[in-house]
C-alpha positions as CSV (number, residue, x, y, z in Angstrom):
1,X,21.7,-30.0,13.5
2,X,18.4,-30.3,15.8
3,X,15.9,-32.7,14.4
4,X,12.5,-32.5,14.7
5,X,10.4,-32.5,17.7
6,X,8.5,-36.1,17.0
7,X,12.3,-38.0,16.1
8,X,13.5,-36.6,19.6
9,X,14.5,-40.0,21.1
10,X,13.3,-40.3,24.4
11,X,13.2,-43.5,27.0
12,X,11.0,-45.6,26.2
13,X,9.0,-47.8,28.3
14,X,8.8,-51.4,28.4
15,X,4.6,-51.1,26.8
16,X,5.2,-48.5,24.2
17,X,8.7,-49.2,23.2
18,X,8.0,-49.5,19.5
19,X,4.9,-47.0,18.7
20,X,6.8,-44.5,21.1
21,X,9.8,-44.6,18.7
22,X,8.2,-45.4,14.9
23,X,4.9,-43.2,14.9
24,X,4.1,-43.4,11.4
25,X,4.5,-47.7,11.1
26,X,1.5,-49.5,11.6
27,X,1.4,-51.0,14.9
28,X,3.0,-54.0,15.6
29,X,0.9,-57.2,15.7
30,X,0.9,-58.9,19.3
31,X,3.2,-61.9,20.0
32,X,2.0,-65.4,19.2
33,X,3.5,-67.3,22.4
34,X,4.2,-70.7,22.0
35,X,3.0,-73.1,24.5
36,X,5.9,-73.8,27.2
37,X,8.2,-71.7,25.3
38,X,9.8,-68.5,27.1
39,X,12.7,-67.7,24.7
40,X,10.7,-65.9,22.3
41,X,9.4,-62.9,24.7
42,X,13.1,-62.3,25.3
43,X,14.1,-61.8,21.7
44,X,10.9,-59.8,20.5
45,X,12.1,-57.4,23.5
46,X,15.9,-57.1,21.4
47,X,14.4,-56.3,18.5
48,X,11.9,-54.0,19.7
49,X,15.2,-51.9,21.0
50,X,17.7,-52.5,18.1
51,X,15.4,-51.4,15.2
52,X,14.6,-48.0,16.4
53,X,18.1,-47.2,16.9
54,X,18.8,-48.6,13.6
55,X,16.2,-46.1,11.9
56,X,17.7,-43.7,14.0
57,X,20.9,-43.9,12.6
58,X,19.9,-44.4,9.1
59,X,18.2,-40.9,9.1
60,X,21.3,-39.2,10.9
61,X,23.2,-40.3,8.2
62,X,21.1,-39.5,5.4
63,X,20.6,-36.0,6.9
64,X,24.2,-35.2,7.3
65,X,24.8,-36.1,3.7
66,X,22.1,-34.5,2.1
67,X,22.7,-31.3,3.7
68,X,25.4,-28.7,2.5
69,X,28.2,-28.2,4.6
70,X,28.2,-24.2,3.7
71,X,24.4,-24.2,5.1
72,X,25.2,-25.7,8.7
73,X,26.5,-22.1,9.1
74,X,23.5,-19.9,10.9
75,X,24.6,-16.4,9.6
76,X,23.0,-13.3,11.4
77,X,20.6,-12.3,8.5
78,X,19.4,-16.7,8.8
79,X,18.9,-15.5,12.0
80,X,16.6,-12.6,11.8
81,X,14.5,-14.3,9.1
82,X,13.8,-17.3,11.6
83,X,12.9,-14.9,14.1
84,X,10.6,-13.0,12.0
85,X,9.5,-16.3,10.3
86,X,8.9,-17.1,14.5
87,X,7.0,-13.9,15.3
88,X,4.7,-14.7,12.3
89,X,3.7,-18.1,12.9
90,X,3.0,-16.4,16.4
91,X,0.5,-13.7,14.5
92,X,-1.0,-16.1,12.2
93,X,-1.9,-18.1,15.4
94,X,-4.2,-14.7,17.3
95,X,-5.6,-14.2,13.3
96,X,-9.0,-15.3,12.1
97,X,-8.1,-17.7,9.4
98,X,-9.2,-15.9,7.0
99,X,-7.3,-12.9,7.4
100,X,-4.0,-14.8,7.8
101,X,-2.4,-14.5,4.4
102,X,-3.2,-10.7,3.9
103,X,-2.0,-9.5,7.3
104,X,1.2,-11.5,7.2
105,X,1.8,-10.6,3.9
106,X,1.3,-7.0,5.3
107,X,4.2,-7.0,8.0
108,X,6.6,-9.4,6.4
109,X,6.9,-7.2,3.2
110,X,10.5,-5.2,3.8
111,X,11.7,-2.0,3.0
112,X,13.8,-2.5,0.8
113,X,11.0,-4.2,-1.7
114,X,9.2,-1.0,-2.1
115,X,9.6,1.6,-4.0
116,X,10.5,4.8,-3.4
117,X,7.7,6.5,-4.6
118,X,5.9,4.5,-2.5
119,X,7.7,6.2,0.3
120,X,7.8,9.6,-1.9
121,X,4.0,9.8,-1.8
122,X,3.1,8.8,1.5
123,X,1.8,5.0,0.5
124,X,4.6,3.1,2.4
125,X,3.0,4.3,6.0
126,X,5.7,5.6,8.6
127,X,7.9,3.0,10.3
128,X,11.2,3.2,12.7
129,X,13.7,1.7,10.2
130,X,16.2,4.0,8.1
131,X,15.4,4.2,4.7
132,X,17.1,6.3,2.0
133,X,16.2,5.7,-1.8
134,X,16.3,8.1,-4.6
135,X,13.6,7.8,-7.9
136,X,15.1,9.0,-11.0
137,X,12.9,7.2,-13.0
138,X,11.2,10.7,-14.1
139,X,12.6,13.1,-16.7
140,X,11.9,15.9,-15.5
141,X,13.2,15.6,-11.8
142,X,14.9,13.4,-9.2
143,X,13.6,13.0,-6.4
144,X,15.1,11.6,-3.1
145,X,13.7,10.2,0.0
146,X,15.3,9.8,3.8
147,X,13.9,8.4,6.8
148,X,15.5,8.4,10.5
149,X,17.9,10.6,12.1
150,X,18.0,13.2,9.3
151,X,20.5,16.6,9.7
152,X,21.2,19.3,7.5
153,X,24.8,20.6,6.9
154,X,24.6,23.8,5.5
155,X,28.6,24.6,5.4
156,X,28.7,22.0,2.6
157,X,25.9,22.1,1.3
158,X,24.9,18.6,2.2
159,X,22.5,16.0,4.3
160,X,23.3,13.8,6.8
161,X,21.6,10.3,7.4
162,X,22.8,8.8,10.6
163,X,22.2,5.2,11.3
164,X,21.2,4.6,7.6
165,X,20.3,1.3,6.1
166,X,22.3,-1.2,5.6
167,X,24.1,-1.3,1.7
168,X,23.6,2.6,2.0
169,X,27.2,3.4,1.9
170,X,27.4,5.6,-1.4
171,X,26.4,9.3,-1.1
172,X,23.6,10.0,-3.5
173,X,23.6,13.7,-5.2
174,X,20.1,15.9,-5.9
175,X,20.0,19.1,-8.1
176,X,16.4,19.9,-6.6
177,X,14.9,21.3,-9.7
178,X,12.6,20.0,-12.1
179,X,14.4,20.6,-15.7
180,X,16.3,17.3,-15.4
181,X,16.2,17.6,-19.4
182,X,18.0,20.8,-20.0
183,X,21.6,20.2,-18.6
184,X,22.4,23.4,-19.5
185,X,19.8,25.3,-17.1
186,X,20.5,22.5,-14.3
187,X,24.1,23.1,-14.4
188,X,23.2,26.7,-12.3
189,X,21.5,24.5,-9.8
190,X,23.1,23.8,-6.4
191,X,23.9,20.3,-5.4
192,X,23.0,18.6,-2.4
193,X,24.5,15.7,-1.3
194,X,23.6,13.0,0.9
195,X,25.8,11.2,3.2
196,X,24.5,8.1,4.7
197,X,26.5,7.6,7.7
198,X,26.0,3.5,9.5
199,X,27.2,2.9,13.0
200,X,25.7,3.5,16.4
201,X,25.7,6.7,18.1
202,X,28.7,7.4,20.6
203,X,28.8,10.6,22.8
204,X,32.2,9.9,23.3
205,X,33.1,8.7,20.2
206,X,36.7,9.9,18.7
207,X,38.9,8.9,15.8
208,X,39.3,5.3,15.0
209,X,36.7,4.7,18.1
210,X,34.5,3.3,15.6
211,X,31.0,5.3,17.2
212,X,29.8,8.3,15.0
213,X,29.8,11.4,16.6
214,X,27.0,13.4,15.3
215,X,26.4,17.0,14.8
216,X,24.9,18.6,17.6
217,X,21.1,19.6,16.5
218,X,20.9,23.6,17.2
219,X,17.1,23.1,15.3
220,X,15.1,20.4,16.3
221,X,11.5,19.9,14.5
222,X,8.7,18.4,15.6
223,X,8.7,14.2,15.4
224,X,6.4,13.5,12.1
225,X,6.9,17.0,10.5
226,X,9.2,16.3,7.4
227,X,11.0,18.6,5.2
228,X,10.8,19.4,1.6
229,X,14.2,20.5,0.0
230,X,13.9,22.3,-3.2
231,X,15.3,25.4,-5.2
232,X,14.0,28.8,-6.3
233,X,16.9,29.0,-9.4
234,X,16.5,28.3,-12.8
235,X,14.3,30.2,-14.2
236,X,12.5,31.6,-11.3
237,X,11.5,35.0,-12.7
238,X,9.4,34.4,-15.7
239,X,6.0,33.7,-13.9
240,X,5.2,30.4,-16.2
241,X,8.5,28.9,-14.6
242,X,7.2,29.8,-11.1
243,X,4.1,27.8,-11.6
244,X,5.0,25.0,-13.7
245,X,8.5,23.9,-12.3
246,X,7.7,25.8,-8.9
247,X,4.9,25.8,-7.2
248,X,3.1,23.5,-8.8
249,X,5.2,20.9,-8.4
250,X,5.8,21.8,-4.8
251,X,1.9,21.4,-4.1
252,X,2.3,17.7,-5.6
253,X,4.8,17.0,-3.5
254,X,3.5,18.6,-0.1
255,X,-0.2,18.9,0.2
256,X,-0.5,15.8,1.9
257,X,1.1,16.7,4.8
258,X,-1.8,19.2,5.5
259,X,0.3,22.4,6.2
260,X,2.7,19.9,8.8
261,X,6.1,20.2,6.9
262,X,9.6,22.6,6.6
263,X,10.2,24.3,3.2
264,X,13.7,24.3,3.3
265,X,15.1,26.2,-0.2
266,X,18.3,26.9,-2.1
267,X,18.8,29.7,-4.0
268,X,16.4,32.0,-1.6
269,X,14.7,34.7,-3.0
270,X,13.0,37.3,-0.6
271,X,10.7,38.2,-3.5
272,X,10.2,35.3,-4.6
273,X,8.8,34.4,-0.7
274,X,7.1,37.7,-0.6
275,X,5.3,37.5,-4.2
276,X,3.8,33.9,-3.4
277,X,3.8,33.8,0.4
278,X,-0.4,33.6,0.5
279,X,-0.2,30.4,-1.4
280,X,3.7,29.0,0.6
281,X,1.4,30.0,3.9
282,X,-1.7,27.5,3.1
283,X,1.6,24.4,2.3
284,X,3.2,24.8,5.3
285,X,2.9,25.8,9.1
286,X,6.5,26.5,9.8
287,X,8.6,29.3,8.8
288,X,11.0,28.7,5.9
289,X,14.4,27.7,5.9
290,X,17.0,29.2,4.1
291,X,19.7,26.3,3.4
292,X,22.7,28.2,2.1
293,X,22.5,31.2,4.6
294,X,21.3,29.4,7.9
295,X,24.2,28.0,9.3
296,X,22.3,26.3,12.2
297,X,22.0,22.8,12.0
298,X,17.9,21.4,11.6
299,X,17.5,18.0,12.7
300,X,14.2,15.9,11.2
301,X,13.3,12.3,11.1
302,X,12.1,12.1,7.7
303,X,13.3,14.6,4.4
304,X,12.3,15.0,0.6
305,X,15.0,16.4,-1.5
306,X,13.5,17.2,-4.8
307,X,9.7,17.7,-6.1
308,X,7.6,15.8,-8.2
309,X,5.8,16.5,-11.3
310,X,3.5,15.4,-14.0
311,X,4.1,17.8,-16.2
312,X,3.6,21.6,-17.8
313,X,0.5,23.2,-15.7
314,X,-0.7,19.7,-14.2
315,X,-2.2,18.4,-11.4
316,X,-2.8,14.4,-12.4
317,X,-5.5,12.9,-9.9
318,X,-4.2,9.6,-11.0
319,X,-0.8,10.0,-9.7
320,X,-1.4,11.9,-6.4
321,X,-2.5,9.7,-3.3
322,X,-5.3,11.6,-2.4
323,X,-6.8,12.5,-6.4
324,X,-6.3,15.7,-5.9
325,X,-6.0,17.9,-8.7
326,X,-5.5,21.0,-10.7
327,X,-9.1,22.4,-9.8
328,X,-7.7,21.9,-5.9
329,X,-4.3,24.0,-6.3
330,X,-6.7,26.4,-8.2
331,X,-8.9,26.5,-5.1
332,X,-5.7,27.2,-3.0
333,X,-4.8,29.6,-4.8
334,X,-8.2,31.3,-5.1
335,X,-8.1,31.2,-1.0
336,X,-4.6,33.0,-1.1
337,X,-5.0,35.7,-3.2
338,X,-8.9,36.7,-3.1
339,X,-9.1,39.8,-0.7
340,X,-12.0,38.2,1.2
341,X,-10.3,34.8,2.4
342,X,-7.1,36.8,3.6
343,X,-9.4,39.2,6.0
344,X,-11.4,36.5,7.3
345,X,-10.2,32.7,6.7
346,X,-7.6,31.4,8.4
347,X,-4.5,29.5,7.3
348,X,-5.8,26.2,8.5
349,X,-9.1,26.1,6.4
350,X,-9.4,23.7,3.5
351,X,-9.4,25.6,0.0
352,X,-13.0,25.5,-1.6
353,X,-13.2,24.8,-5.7
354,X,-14.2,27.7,-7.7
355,X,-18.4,27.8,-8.5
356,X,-18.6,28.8,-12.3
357,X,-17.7,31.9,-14.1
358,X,-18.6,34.7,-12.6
359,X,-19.0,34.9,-9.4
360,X,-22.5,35.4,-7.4
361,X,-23.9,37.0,-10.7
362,X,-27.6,36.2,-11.4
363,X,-28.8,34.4,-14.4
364,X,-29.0,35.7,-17.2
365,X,-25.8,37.3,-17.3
366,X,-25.3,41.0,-18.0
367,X,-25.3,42.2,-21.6
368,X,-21.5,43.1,-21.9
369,X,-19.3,40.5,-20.1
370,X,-15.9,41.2,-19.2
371,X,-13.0,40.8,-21.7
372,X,-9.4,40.7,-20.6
373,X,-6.7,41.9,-23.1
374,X,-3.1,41.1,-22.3
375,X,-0.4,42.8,-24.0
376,X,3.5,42.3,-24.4
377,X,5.8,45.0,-24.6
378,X,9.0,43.5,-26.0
379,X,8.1,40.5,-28.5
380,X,5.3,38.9,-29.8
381,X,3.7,42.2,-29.5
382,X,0.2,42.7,-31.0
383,X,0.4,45.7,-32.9
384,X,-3.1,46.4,-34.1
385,X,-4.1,46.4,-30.6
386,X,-7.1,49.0,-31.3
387,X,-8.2,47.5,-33.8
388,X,-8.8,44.0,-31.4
389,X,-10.1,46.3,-28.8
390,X,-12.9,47.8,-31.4
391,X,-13.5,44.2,-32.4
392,X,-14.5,43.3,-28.6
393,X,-16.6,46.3,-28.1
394,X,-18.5,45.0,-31.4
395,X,-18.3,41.3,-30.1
396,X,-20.3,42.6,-27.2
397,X,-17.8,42.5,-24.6
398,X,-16.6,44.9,-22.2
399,X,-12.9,45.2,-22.5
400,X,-10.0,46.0,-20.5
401,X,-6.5,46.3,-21.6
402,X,-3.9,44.7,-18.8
403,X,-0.9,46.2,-19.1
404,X,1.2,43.3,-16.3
405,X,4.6,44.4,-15.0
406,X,7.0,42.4,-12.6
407,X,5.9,44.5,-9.8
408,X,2.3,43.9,-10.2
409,X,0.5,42.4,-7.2
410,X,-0.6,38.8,-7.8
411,X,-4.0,39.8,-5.4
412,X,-4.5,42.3,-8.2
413,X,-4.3,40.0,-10.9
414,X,-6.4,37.9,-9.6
415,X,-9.0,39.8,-8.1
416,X,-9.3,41.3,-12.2
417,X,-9.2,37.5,-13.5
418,X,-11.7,35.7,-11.0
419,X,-14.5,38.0,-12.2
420,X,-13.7,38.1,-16.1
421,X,-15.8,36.0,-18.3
422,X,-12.8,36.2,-20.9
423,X,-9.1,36.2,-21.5
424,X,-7.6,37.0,-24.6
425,X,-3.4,36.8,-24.9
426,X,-0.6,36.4,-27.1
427,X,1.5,32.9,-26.8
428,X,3.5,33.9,-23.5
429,X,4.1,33.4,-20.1
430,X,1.0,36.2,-18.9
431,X,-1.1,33.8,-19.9
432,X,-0.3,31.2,-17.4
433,X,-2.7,33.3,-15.2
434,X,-5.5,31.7,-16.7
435,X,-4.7,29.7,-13.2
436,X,-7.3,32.8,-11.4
437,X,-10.1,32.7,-13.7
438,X,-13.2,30.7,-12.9
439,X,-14.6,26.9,-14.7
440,X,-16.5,27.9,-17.8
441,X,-14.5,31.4,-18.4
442,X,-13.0,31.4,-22.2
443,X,-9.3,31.5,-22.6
444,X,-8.5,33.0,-26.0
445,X,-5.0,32.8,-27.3
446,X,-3.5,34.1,-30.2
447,X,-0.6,31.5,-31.8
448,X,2.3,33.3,-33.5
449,X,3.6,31.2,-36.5
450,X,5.7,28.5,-35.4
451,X,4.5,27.9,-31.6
452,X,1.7,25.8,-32.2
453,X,3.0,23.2,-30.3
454,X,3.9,25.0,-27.2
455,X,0.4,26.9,-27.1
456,X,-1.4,23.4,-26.9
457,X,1.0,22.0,-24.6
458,X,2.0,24.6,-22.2
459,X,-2.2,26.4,-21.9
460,X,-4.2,24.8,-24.0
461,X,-4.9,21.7,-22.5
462,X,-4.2,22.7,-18.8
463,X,-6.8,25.3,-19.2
464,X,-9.4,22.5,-20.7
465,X,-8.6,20.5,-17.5
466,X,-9.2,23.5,-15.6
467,X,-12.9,23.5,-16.8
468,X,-12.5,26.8,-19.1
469,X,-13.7,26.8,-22.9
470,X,-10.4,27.5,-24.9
471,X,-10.3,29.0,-28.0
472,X,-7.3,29.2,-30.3
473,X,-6.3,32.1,-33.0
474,X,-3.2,31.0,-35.3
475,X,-1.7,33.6,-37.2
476,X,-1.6,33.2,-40.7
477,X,1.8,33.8,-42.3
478,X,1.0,37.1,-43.8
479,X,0.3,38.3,-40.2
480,X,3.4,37.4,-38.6
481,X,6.1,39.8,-39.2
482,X,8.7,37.0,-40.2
483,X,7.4,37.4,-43.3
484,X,8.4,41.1,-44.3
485,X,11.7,39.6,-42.5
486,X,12.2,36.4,-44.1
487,X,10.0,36.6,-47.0
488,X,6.2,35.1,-47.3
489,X,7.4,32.2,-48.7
490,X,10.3,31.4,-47.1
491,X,11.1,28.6,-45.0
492,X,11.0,30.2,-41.7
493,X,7.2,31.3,-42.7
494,X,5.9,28.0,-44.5
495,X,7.8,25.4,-42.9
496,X,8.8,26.2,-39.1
497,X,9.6,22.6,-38.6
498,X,12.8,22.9,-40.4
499,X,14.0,25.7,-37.6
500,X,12.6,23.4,-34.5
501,X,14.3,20.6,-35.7
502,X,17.7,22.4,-34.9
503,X,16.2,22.6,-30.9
504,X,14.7,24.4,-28.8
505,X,17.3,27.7,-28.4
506,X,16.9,28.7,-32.2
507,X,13.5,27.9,-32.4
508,X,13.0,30.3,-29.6
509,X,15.5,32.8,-31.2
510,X,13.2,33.0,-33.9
511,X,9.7,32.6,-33.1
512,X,9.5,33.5,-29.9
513,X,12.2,36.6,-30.1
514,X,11.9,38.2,-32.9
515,X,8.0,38.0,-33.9
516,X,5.0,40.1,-33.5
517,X,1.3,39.9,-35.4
518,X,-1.3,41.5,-36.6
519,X,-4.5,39.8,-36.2
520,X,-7.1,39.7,-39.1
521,X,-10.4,41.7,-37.6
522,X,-13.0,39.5,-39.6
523,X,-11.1,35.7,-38.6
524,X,-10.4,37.4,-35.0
525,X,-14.2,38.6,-34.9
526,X,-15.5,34.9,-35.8
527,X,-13.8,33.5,-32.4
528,X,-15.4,36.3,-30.5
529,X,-18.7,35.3,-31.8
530,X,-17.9,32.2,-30.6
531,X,-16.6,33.0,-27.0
532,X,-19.4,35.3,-27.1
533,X,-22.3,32.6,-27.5
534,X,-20.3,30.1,-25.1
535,X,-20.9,32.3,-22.3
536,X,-24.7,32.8,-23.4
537,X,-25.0,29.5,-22.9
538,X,-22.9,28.5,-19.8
539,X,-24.2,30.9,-17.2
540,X,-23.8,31.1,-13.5
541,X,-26.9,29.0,-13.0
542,X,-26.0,26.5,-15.1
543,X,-25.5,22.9,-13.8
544,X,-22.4,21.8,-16.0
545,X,-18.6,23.0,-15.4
546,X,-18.0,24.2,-18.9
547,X,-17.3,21.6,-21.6
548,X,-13.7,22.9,-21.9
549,X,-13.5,22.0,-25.5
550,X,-10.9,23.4,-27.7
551,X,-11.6,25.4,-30.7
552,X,-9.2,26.7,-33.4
553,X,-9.4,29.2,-35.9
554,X,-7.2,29.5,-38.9
């Protein structure tokens, strides 16, 4: 074992024998000669050599015994902490003192003691080391994370990390879909799995060599532009779905690369790239990959399998890196779909927020605003639709029945939304495109018996973050037809609890399935008096967004 610099014994001279060799004593008084008397010189010059060597071996001694035997062995990681300890005494030594702590701090702190949402979200800053770490912290999705020499292997339907971290021996496996809950609807989901493969790279490298051969790259992509690995199943197809575990999500996940990433998707859909590809367009630069079907092998330095969430409809500023939030995938979307932006923006300009409800319209506003009216055609069907209609004209609106069909264009949609003052729908997926209309529009939804929860949940409070005033009409049990069904005062009616309580599946079965209603005119008419003077009062010149509070109506 070395010892430290100031023990090093060294020769001493014949003046500063003893303060060379015992620093810390005091120094030794000066000889007191007696008169004709040489002996004395000769003896104080013995001692003066014997005690150091003494003290010398005293300490060897003590050191060798204090010291475990097990720690005179320098292992290799011993080694890399003393030469990082090395290179930060070196920084802290070109550092104003009072910066020292922070910025060491700042480049000792490893990769493996953050976490991977850190990476996830951008927050860990980019770095040459491999890093693969998966979050499954959330319920709703996992989500994980690879940094280095990153290839996709689309024969099976799996990733390959080459050179990976050390302790990253055990594949990790990603359904890239955010229904983590329902097993059931995750089950149609297809795997991928990650292989984290350690060892240098050989060219040459065969069996038992002990190199890795690696798969040649037919697809190489830019250094710094990641990819984003996700699926299109599930219940792509019902247009709430498509928003809330879709493309929602996916902005979460990739707006902060600023257009610079690679979608690459399972479970492709052509329609599903052609019916959203104005909004897929302002995420990404780069054309998207097709992971079952392409066969060629794409090569990145840094991949995100799996999106993250915050829940139904959400944006939450306090969880993205950058607080963006549901007002900016609005303003996205706005950019996408409005007929003006797609003639005459490009790609690469930044979405602008909405201005209030309606559009370039002079204060006051006109005396009939317009009314939306979405209808259903298989379930939860409003069957005295004329009736509502009548009651709208009366209100003062100016109504229009939307009759929405799969095929519909989304531009159209939109274009009919972003200047509406008013939305009125039965509990459904339709009215997830209360996305298109404007802060300070009213959203008016009608609550079949039983789905009071999910109305809240799934648009009512979204659309309040979203700046518009919601208003809510539940349907009285005499309204709903359960109730020539079931009886008025049957359980199903009075006590819909009982039937959630048994899950989600029946509860759907029943209340979503096999229900329609039949508003009452004068309730119905007392909201629209309601919509009617919110929009009196918030007009287009109006300083405020809209206070976006809730109102219900029983």
């Amino acid at each position: 074992m070395q010892l430290p610099q100031h023990h090093k014994p060294s020769k001493p001279s014949a003046a500063t024998c003893c303060s060379s060799w015992i620093r810390r004593s005091p120094p030794p008084s000066p000889p007191h000669k007696k008169p004709g008397g040489g002996g004395g010189g000769g003896r104080s010059r013995y001692a003066c050599r014997l005690v150091p060597l003494l003290v010398l071996t005293v300490y060897s001694v003590f050191t060798v015994l204090r010291i475990p035997s097990s720690n005179l062995v320098v292992t290799t990681a011993d080694s890399e902490r003393v030469e990082r300890r090395e290179d930060l005494e070196a920084l802290k030594t070109h550092l104003p003192s009072n910066q020292n702590s922070l910025e060491a701090r700042q480049e000792t702190r490893s990769v493996a003691s953050l976490p991977c949402s850190a990476f996830i979200n951008g927050e860990a800053g980019y770095g040459e080391e491999g890093v693969l770490c998966c979050d499954r912290s959330h319920y709703r999705s996992d989500v994980c994370y690879l940094r280095g020499d990153v290839r996709t292997d689309p024969s099976t339907s799996s990733v390959l990390l080459y050179n990976a971290p050390r302790g990253s021996s055990s594949p990790e496996k990603v359904r890239p879909y955010t229904r983590k809950f329902e097993p059931s609807i995750m089950s149609t989901i297809d795997e991928v799995t990650i292989h984290p493969v350690a060892g240098p790279y050989n060219a040459s490298a065969s069996a038992g060599d002990g190199g890795t051969l690696r798969r040649r790259c037919d697809v190489r992509h830019p250094r710094g532009v990641p990819a984003v690995v996700f699926s299109t199943g599930g219940y792509t197809g019902n247009v709430y779905h498509e928003f809330s575990d879709g493309l929602i999500p996916l902005f979460v996940t990739a707006q902060r690369f600023a257009g610079e990433v690679v979608f690459v998707v399972l479970e492709y859909h052509y329609w599903w790239v052609g019916r959203y590809g104005a909004v897929l367009e302002r995420l990404t630069n780069y054309k998207i990959v097709d992971f079952r079907y392409d066969r060629r092998v794409h090569c990145f330095d840094e991949m995100i399998v799996g999106l993250r969430i915050h829940g139904e409809l959400v944006v939450d500023p306090k969880l993205m890196p950058n607080g963006k939030s549901i007002k900016d995938f609005q303003a996205l979307l706005h950019q996408g779909y409005s007929r003006a932006s797609s003639s005459s923006s490009s790609s690469a300009s930044p979405p602008v927020p909405l201005p209030l409800a309606p559009p370039s319209r002079p204060c006051p506003r006109p005396a009939k605003p317009k009314l939306l009216i979405f209808i259903r055609k298989q379930n939860r069907v409003l069957l005295n639709l004329p009736h509502v209609v009548t009651a709208c004209r009366r209100a003062g609106f100016a109504p229009h029945v939307m009759n929405l069909r799969r095929q519909t264009p989304l531009p159209v949609i939109h274009a009919a939304l972003a200047s509406a003052d008013a939305m009125v729908a039965v509990h459904g997926a339709a009215v997830t495109h209360f996305l298109f209309m404007r802060p300070g529009s009213v959203l008016l939804q009608i609550v079949p018996v039983g789905l009071d929860w999910a109305a809240d949940a799934f648009y009512g409070k979204p659309a309040q973050q979203l700046g518009l005033e919601y208003l809510e009409y539940k349907v009285a049990p005499e309204e709903s037809s359960l109730a020539a069904e079931y009886g008025l005062n049957s359980t199903v009616v009075r006590d819909p609890s009982v039937i959630s309580s048994r899950g989600w599946w029946e509860m759907k079965k029943v209340y979503m399935d096999r229900q329609n209603v039949t508003v009452n005119i004068k309730r119905f008419g007392e909201l629209l008096k309601a919509a009617r003077t919110h929009l009196k009062n918030a007009t287009a010149c109006a300083k405020g967004s809209g206070s976006g509070a809730g109102v219900a109506l029983r």
